[in-house]
C-alpha positions as CSV (number, residue, x, y, z in Angstrom):
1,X,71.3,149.7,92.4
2,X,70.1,153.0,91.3
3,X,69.9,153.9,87.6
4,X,68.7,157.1,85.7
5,X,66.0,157.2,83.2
6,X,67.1,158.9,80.3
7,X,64.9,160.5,77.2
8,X,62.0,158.5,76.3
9,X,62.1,156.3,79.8
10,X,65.3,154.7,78.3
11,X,67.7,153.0,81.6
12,X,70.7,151.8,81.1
13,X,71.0,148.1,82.9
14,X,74.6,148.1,84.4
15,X,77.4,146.0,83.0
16,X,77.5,143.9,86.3
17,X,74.0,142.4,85.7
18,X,73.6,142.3,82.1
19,X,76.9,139.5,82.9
20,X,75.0,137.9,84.9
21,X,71.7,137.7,83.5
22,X,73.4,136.7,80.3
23,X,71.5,139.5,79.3
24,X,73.1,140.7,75.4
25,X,72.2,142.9,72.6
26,X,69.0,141.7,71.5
27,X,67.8,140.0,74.4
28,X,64.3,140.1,75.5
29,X,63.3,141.0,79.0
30,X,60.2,141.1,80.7
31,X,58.8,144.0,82.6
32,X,56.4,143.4,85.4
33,X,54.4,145.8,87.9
34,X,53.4,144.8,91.3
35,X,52.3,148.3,93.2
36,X,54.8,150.9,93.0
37,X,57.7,148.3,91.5
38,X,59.1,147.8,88.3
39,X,60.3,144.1,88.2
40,X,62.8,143.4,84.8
41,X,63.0,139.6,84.0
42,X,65.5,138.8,81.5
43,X,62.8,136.2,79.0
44,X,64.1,132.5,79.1
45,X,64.7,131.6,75.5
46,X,64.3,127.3,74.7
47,X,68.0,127.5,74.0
48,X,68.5,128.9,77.4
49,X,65.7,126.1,79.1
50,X,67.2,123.1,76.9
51,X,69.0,121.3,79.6
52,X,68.1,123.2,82.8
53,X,66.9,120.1,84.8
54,X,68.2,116.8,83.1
55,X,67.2,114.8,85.6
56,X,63.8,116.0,85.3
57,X,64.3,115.9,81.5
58,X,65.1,112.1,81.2
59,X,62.5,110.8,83.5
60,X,60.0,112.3,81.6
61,X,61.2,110.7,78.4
62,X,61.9,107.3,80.2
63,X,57.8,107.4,81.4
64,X,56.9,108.5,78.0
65,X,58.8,105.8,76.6
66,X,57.3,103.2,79.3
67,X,53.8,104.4,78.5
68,X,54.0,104.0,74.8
69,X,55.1,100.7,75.2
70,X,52.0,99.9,76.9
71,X,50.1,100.9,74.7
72,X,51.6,98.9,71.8
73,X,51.4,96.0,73.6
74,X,47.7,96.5,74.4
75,X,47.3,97.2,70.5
76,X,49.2,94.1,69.5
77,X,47.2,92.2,71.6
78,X,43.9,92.6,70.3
């Protein structure tokens, strides 16, 4: 997509990826430089990450949970 840099370097990110980027008034992107590219990444909020892999998520918890158990029972048992 080609856009036009306005006054002050200001672009204009088209309607069609703003949708779906989720990107809204206020929204923080990032902007990268690799050579001669300008890379935009809309920024992943934790209300946008809560949830993104659940199954990741709960097995996480469920080894948290195993390993604090172990460790209780090691403390009880001394």
């Amino acid at each position: 997509m080609e856009v036009k840099v306005h006054k002050k370097g200001i672009i204009v990110i088209p309607a069609e990826v703003r949708r779906r980027l989720n990107i809204k008034e206020g929204s923080v992107v990032e902007l990268e430089i690799e050579g001669d590219k300008i890379i935009l990444k809309r920024k992943m909020t934790l209300l946008d990450a809560y949830g993104v892999d659940k199954e990741m998520g709960d097995s996480a918890v469920k080894e948290l949970v195993k390993l604090r158990k172990e460790e209780v029972e090691k403390e009880n048992s001394v």
